[in-house]
C-alpha atoms as a printed R data frame, in Angstrom:
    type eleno elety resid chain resno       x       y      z
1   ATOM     1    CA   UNK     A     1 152.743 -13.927 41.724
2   ATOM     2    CA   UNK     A     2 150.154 -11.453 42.077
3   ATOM     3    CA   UNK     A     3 150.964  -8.540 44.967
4   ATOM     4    CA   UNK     A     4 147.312  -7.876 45.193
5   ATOM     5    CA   UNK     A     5 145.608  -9.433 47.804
6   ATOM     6    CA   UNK     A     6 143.753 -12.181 46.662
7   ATOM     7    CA   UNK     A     7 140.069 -12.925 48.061
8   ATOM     8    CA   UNK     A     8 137.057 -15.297 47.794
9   ATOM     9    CA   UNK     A     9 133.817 -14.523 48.467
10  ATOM    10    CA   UNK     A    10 131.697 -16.852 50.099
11  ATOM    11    CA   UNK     A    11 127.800 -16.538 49.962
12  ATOM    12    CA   UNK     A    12 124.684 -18.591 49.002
13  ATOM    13    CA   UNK     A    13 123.120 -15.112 47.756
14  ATOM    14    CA   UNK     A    14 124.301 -14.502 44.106
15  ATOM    15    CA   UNK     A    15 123.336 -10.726 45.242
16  ATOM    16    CA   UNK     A    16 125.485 -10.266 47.832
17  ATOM    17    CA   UNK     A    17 128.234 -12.039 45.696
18  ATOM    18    CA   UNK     A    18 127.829  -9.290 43.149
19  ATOM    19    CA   UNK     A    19 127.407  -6.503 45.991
20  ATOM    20    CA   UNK     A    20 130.677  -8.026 47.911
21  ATOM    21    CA   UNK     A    21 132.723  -8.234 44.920
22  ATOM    22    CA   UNK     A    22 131.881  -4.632 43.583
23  ATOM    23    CA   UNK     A    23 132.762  -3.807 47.294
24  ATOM    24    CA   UNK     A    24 136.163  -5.113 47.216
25  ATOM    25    CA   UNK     A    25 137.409  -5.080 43.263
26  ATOM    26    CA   UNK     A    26 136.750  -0.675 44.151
27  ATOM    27    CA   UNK     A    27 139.877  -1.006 46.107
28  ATOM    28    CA   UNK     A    28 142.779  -1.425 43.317
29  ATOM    29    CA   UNK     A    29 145.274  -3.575 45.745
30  ATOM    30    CA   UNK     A    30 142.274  -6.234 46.089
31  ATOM    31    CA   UNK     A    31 141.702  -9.239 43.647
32  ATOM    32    CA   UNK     A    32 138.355 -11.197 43.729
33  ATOM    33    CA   UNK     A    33 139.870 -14.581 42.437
34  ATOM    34    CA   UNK     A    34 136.842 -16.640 43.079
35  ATOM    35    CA   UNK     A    35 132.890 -17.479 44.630
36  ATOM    36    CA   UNK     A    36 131.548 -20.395 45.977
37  ATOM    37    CA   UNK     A    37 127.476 -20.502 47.302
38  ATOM    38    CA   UNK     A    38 128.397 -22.844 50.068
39  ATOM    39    CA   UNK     A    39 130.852 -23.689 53.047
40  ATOM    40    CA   UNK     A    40 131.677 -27.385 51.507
41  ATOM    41    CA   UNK     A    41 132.692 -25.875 47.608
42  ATOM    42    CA   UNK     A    42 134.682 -22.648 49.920
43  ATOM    43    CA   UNK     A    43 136.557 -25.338 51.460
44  ATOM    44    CA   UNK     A    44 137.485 -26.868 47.520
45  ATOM    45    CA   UNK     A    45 138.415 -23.665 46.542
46  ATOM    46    CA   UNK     A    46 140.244 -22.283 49.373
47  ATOM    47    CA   UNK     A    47 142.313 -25.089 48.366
48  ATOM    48    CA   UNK     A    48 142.400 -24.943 44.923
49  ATOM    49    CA   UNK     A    49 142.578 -21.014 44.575
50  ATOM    50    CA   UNK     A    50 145.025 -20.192 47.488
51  ATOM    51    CA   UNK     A    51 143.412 -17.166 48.333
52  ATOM    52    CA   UNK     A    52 145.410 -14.480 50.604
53  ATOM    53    CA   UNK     A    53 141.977 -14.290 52.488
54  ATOM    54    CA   UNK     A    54 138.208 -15.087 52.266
55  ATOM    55    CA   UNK     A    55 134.884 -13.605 53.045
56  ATOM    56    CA   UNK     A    56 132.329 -15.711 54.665
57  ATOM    57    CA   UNK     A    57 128.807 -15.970 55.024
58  ATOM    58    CA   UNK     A    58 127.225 -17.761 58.469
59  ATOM    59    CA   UNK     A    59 124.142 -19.694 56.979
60  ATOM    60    CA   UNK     A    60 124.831 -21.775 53.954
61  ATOM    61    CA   UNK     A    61 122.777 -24.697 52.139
62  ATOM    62    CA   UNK     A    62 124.898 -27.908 52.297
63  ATOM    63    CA   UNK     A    63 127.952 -26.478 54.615
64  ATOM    64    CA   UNK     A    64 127.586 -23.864 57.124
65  ATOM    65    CA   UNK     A    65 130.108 -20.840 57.652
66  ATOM    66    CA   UNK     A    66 130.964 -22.009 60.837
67  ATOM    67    CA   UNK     A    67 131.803 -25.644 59.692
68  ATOM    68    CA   UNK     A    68 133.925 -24.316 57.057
69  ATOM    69    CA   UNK     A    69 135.620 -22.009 59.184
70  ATOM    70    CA   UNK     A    70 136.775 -24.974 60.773
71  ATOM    71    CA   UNK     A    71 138.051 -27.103 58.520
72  ATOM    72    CA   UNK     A    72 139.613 -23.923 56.817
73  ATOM    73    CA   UNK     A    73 141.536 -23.259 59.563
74  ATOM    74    CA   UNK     A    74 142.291 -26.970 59.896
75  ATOM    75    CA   UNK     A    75 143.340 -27.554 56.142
76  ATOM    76    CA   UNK     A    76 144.852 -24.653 54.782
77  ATOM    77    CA   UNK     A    77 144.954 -21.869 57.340
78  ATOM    78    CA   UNK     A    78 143.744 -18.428 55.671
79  ATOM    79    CA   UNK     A    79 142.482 -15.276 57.288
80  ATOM    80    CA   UNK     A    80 138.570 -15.393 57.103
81  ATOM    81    CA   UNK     A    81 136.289 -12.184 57.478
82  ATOM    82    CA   UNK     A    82 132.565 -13.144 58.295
83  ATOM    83    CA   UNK     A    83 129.457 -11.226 57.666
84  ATOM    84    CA   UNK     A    84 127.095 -11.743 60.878
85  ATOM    85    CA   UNK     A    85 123.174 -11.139 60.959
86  ATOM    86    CA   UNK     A    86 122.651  -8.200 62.960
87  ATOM    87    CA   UNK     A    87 120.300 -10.211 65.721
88  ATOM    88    CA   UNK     A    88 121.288 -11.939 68.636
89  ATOM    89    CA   UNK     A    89 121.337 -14.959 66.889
90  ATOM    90    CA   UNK     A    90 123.617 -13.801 64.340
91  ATOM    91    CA   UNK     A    91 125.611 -12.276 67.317
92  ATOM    92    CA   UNK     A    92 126.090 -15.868 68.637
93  ATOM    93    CA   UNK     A    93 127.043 -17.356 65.402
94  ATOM    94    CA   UNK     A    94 129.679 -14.967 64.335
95  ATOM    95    CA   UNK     A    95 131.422 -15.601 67.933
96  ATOM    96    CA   UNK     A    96 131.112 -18.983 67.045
97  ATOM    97    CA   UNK     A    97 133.007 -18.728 64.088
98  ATOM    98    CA   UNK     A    98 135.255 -16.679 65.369
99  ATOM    99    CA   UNK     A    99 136.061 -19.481 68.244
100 ATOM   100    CA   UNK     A   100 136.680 -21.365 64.933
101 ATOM   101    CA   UNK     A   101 138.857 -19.548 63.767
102 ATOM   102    CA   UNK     A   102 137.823 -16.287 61.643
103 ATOM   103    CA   UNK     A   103 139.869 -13.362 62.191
104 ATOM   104    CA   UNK     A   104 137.367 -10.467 61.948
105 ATOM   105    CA   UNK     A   105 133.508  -9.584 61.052
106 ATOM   106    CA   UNK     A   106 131.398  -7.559 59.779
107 ATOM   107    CA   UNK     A   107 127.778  -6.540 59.952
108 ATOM   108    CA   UNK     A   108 125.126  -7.240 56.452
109 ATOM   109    CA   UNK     A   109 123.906  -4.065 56.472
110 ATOM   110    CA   UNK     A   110 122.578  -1.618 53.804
111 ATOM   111    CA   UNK     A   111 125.967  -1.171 51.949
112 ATOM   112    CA   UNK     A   112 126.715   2.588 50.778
113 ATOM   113    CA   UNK     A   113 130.243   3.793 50.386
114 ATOM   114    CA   UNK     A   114 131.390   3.939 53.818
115 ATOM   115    CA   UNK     A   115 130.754   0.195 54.117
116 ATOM   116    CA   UNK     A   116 132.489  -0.452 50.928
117 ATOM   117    CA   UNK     A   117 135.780   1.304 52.072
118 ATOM   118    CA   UNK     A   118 135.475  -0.280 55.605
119 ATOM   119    CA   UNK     A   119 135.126  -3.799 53.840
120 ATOM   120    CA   UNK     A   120 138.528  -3.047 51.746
121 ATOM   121    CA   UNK     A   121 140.122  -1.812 55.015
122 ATOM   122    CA   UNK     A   122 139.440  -5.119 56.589
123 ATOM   123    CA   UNK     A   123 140.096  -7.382 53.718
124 ATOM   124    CA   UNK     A   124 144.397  -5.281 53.421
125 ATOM   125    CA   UNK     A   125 144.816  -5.408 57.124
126 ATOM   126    CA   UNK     A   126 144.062  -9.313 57.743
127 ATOM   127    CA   UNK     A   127 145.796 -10.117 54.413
128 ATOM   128    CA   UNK     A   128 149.064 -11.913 55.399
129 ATOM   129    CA   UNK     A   129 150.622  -9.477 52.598
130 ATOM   130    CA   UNK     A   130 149.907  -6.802 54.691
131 ATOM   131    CA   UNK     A   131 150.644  -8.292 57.952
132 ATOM   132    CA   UNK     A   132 152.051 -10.929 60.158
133 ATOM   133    CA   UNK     A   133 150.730 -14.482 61.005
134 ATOM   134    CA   UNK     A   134 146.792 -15.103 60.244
135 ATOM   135    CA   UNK     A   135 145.419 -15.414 63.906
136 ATOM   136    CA   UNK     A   136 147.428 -15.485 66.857
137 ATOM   137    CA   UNK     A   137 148.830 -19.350 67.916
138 ATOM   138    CA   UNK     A   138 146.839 -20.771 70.701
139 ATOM   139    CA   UNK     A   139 150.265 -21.743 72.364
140 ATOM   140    CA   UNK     A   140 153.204 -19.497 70.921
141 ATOM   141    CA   UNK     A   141 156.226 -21.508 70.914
142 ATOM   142    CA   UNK     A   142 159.011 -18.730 71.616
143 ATOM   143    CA   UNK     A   143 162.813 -19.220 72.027
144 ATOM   144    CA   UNK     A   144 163.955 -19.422 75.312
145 ATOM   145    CA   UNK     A   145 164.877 -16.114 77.150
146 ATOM   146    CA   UNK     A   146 165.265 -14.281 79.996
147 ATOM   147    CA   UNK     A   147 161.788 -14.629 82.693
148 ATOM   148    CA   UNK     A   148 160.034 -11.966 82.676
149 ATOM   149    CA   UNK     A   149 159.455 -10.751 86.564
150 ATOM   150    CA   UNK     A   150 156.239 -10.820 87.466
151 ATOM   151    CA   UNK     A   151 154.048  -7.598 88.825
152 ATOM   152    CA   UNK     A   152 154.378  -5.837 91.659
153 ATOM   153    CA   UNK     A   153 151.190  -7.193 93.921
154 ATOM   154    CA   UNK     A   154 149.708  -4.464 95.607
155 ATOM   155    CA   UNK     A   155 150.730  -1.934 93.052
156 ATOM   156    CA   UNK     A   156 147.431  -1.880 91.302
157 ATOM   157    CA   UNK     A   157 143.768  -1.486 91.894
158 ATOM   158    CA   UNK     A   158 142.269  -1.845 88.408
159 ATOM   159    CA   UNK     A   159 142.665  -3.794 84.992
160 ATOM   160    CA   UNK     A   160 141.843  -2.521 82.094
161 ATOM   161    CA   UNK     A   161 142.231  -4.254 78.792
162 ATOM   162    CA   UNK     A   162 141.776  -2.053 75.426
163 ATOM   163    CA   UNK     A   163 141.067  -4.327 71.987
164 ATOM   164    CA   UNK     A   164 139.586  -4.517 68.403
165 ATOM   165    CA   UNK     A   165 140.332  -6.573 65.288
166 ATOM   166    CA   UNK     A   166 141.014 -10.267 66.835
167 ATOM   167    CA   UNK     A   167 140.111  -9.017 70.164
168 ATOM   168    CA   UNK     A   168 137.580 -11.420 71.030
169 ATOM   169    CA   UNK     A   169 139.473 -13.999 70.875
170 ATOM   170    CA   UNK     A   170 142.225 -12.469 72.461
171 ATOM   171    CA   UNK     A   171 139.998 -10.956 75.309
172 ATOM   172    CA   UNK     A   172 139.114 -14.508 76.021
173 ATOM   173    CA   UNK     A   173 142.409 -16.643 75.676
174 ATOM   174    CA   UNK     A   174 143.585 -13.844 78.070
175 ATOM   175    CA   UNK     A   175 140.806 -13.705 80.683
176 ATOM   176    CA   UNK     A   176 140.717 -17.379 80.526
177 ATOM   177    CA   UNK     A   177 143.967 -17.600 82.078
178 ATOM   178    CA   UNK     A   178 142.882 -15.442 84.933
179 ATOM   179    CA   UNK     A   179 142.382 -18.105 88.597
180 ATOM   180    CA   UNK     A   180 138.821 -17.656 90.231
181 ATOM   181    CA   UNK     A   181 140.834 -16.129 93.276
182 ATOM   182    CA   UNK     A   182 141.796 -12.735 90.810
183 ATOM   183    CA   UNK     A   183 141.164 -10.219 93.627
184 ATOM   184    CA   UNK     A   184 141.289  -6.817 90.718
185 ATOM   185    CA   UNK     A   185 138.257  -5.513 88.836
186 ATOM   186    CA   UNK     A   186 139.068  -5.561 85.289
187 ATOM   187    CA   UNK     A   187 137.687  -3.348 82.659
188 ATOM   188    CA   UNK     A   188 137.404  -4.891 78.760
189 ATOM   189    CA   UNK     A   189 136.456  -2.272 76.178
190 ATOM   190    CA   UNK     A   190 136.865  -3.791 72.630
191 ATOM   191    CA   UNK     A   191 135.222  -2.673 68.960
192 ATOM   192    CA   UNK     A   192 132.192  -4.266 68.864
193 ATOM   193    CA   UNK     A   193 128.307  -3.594 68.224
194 ATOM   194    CA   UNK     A   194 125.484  -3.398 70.961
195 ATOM   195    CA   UNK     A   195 124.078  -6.558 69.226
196 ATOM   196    CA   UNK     A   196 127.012  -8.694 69.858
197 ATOM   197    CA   UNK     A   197 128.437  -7.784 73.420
198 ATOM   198    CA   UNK     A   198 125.797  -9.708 75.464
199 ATOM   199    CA   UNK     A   199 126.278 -12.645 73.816
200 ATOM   200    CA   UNK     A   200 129.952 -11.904 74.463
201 ATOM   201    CA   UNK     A   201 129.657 -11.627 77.948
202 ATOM   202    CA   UNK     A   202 127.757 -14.491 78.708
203 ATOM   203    CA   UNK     A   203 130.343 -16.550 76.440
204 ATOM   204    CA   UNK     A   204 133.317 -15.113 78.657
205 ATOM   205    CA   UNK     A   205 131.604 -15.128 81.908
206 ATOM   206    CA   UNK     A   206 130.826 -19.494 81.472
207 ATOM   207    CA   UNK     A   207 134.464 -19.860 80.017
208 ATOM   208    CA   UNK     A   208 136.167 -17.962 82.503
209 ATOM   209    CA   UNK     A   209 137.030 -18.615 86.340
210 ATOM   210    CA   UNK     A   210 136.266 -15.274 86.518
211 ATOM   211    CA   UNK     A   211 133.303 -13.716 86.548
212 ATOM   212    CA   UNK     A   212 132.310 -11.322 83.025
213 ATOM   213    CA   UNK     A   213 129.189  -9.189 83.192
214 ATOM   214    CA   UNK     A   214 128.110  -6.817 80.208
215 ATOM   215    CA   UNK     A   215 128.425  -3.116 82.525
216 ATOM   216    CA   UNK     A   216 125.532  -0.933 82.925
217 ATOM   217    CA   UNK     A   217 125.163   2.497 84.247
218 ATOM   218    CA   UNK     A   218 126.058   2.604 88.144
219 ATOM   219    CA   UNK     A   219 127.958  -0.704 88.668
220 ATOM   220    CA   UNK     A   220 129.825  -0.662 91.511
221 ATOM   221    CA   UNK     A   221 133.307  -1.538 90.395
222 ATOM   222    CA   UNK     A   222 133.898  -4.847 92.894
223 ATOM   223    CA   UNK     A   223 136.967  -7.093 93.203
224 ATOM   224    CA   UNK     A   224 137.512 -10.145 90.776
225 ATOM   225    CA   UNK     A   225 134.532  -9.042 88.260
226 ATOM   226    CA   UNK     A   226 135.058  -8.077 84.845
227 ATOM   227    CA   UNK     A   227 133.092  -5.662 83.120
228 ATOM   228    CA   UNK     A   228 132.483  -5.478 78.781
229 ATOM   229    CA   UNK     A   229 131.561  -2.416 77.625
230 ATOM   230    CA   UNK     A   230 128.530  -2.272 75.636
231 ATOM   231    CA   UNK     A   231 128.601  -1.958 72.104
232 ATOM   232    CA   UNK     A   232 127.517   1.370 70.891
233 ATOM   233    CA   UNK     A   233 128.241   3.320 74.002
234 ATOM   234    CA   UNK     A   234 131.108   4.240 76.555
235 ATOM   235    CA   UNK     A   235 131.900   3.163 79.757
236 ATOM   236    CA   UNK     A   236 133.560   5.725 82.227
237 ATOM   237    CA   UNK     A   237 134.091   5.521 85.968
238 ATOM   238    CA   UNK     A   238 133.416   8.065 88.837
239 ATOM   239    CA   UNK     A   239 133.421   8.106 91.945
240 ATOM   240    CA   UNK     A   240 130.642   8.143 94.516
241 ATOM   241    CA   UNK     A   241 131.844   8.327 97.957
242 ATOM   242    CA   UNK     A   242 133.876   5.529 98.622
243 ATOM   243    CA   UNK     A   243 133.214   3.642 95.668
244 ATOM   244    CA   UNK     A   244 134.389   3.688 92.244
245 ATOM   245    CA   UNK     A   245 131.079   3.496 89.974
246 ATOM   246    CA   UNK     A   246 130.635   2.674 86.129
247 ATOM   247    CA   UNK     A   247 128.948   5.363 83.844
248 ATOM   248    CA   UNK     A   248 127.738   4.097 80.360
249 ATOM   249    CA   UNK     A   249 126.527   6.765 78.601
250 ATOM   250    CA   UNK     A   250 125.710   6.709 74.594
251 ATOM   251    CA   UNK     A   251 128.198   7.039 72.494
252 ATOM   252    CA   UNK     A   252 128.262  10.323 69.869
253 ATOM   253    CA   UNK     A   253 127.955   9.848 66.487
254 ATOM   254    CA   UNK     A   254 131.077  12.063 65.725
255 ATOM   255    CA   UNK     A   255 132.861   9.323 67.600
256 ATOM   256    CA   UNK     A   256 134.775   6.753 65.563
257 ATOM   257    CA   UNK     A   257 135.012   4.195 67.890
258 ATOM   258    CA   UNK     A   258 131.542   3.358 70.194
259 ATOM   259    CA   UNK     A   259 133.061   2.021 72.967
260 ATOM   260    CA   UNK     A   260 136.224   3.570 72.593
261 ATOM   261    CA   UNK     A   261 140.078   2.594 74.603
262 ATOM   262    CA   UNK     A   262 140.864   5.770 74.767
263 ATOM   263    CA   UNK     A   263 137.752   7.351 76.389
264 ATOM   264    CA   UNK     A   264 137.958   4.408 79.277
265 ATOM   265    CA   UNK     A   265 141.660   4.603 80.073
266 ATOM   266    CA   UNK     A   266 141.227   8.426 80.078
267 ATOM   267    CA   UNK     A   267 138.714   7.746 82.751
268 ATOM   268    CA   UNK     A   268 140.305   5.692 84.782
269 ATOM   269    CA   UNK     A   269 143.482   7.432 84.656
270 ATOM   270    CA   UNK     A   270 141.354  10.337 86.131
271 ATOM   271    CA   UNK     A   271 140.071   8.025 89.258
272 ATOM   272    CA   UNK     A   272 143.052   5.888 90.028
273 ATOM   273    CA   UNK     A   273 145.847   7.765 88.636
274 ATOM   274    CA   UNK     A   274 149.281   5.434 89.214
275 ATOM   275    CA   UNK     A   275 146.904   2.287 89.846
276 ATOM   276    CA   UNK     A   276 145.848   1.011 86.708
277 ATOM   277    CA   UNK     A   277 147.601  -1.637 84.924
278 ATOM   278    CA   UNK     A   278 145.994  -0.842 81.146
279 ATOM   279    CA   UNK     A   279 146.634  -3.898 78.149
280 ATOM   280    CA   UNK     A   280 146.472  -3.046 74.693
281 ATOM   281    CA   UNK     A   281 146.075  -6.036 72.467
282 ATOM   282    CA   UNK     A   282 145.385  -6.856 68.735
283 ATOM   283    CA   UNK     A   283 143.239  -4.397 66.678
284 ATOM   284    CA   UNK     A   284 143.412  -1.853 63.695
285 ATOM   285    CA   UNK     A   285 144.485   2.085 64.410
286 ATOM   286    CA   UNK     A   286 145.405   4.128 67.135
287 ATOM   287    CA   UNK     A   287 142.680   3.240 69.789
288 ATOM   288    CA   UNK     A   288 144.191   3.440 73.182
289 ATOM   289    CA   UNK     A   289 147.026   5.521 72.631
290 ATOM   290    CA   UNK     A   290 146.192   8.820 73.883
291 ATOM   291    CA   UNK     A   291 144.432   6.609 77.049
292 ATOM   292    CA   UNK     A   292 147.940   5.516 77.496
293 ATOM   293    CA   UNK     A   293 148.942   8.398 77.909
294 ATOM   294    CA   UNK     A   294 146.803   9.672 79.863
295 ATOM   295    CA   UNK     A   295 147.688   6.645 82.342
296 ATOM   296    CA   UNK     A   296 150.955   6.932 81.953
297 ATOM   297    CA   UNK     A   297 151.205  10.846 83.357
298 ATOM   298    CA   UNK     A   298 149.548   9.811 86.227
299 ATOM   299    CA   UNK     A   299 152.015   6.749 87.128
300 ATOM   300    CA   UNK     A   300 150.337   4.163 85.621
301 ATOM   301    CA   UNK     A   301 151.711   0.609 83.830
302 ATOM   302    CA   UNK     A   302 150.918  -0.219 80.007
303 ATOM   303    CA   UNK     A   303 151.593  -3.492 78.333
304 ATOM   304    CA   UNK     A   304 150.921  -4.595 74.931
305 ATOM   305    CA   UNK     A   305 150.949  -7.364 72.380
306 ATOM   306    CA   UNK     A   306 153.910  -8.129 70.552
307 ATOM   307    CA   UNK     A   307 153.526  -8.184 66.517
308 ATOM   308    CA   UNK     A   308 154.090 -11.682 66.298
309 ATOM   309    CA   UNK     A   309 151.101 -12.690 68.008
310 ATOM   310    CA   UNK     A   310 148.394  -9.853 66.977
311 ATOM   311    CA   UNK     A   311 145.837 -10.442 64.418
312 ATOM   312    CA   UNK     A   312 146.473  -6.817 63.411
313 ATOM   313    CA   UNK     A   313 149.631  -5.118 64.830
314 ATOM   314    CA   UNK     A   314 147.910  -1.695 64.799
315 ATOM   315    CA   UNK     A   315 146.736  -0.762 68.254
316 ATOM   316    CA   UNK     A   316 149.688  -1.937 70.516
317 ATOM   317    CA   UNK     A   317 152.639  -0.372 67.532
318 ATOM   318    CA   UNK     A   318 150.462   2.771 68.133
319 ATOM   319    CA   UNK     A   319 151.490   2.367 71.859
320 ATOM   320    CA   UNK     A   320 154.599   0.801 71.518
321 ATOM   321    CA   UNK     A   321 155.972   3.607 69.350
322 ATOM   322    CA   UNK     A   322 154.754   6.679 71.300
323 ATOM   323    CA   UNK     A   323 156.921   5.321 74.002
324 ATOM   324    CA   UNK     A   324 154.047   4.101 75.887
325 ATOM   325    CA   UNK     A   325 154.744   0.345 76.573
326 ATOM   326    CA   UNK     A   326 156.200  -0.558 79.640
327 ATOM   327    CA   UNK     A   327 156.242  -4.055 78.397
328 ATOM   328    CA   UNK     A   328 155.697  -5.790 75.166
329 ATOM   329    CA   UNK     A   329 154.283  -9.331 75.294
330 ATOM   330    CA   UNK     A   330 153.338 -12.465 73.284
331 ATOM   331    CA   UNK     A   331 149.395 -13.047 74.168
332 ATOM   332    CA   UNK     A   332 150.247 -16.276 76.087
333 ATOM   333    CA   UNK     A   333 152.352 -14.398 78.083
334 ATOM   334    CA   UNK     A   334 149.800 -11.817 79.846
335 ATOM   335    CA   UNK     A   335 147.129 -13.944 81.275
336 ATOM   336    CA   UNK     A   336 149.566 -15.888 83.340
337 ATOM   337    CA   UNK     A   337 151.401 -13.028 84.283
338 ATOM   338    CA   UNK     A   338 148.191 -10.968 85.291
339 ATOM   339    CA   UNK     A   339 147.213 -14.101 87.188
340 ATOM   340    CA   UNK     A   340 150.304 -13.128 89.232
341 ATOM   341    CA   UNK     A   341 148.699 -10.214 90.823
342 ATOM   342    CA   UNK     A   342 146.725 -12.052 93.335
C-alpha cells in the first residue's frame, strides 16, 4: 500500500480540478488518485478509490457538497477538506458542511504559491496517516476511570477557549453543553476569516443555552455571554474603571494567525491574572502556547484536548508538552465539566 496520502478532488469546474491537483501532486507525500464533477459520483468513488482524504466543492450539479458530506461521513467515514465561497453565503454553507461532517476548509481564492503549500499542509495534517481518528466522536466511549473532580467554583472570573483546525465544531459541541444559568463570560478565539465568523455566531448563539455574540470594540465583558472573535482581527481586553472591556483592533499583516490564542490569553492574563480558566482544543501549530504561559505565571488554569479526540493534535501537544496543561481531556469531557462552574 501506498504511504502517500491518497486524495480526491471533488469539483464541477474541470479548472479548478486541474488547479487543485497541480496544488497538491507539488507536495511529493500527496497522491491525487481520482476526480469526480459531482457530490453523487464523489460518493461512488470515495467508495471505490478509498481515498486517505478528499477535497470538496459546496455547489455541485446533481449532488451538492453538503449532501455528500453526509452520506460520506455516513458510508465510509474519510476526512473531507471543503473549499467555501468567500460571501456570506458561502460562509453559511461551509459551516453547514462542516456540521456534516468535513474536517477543515478553505477559501477559493486566487491561488499563488502560498495557497498551494497551505492546501498540502491541510491535506498531511487531516490525513489519518498523519494523524489520529478523522473527526472527533460525537460521544467518546472511554474506559472507565477514575472521576475527574470538578472545578473549584468561585476560582474563576473568565473563560477563554483557544481553537483552529476542527474548532468549529468543537467550539460548538463544547459550548453546547454549557446550562443557560453559566454565570462566566467566555472568550472563543478560533482560525477563521471575517467572512465566516458572523455566520458563526449566530449559528452558536441559536444552538446554545448560552448566549454567543460576534465581539466588537468596547463590549463590556458581562456574565454568561460568549464572545467570537472576528475573523481578521484581535480581540484584547482592558479595563475601564470597574469593568473589563473588549478591544478588537485589526490584525497586522506580519501576523500569522488573525485572531490569534496567543494574543487573547496574553491579554487576559494581563487583566485577571490567576482567574482565567483558558481551553485549548483541536487545531494545527503552536497557537496558544505562549498565551498559556502567560496565564499560567500569573496563577491561572489550562486544559486541553486529549489526542484521541482532536481533529488535529497540534495546538493542545504544543501545550501539553511545554508543561502547560493542568488537565488533559476528551472533548465530551469539558463542556460538562465547565458547566460545573456555576
Amino acid at each position: 500500500m501506498s504511504s502517500k496520502v491518497r486524495v480526491l478532488v471533488v469539483d464541477d469546474s474541470s479548472f479548478f480540478q486541474q488547479l487543485i491537483c497541480g496544488m497538491l501532486s507539488s507536495e511529493p507525500r500527496i497522491e491525487v488518485v481520482g476526480r469526480a464533477a459531482d457530490g453523487l459520483s464523489a460518493v461512488k468513488e470515495v467508495h471505490r478509490l478509498e481515498p486517505d482524504v478528499v477535497t470538496m466543492d459546496v455547489e455541485m450539479p446533481v449532488m451538492d457538497g453538503i449532501t455528500a458530506v453526509r452520506r460520506i461521513m455516513e458510508e465510509r467515514p474519510t476526512p473531507i477538506v471543503m473549499f467555501s465561497a468567500v460571501t456570506r453565503e458561502g460562509a453559511k454553507a461551509t459551516l453547514d458542511a462542516l456540521d456534516a461532517g468535513a474536517v477543515d476548509f478553505l477559501q477559493k481564492l486566487p491561488v499563488g504559491a502560498d495557497e498551494s503549500n497551505e492546501l498540502a499542509k491541510r491535506v498531511l495534517m487531516v490525513s489519518s496517516k498523519e494523524r489520529a481518528p478523522a473527526r472527533p466522536p460525537v460521544a467518546p466511549v472511554r474506559p472507565q476511570k477514575k472521576e475527574v473532580a470538578p472545578p473549584r467554583k468561585g476560582k474563576y472570573q473568565l473563560v477563554a477557549i483557544g481553537a483552529s483546525t476542527g474548532g468549529p465544531a468543537a467550539v460548538q459541541k463544547l459550548l453546547s453543553e454549557l446550562p443557560a444559568s453559566f454565570s462566566l463570560p467566555v472568550l472563543v478565539i478560533v482560525h477563521m476569516p471575517g467572512s465566516f465568523t458572523p455566520a458563526y455566531a449566530q449559528r452558536l448563539n441559536a444552538q446554545c443555552k448560552v448566549r454567543v455574540k460576534e465581539a466588537v470594540d468596547g463590549d463590556v465583558l458581562r456574565p454568561g455571554q460568549v464572545y467570537l472573535a472576528p475573523g481578521g482581527k484581535q480581540m484584547l481586553l482592558e479595563r475601564r474603571g470597574r469593568d473589563t472591556v473588549i478591544k478588537v483592533i485589526e490584525g497586522q499583516a506580519s501576523q500569522t494567525y488573525k485572531p490569534s490564542v496567543d494574543i487573547s490569553f496574553g491579554s487576559a492574563a494581563g487583566i485577571f491574572s490567576s482567574g482565567v480558566l483558558a481551553v485549548v482544543l483541536t487545531g494545527m501549530g503552536a497557537d496558544g502556547r505562549q498565551g498559556a504561559r502567560l496565564l499560567k505565571q500569573g496563577g491561572s488554569s489550562i486544559w486541553s484536548q486529549d489526542e484521541s479526540s482532536c481533529v488535529v493534535y497540534g495546538m493542545p501537544q504544543a501545550v501539553e508538552k511545554a508543561g502547560l496543561s493542568d488537565r488533559v481531556l476528551p472533548l465530551g469531557e469539558i463542556g460538562p465539566l465547565l458547566g460545573k462552574l456555576v
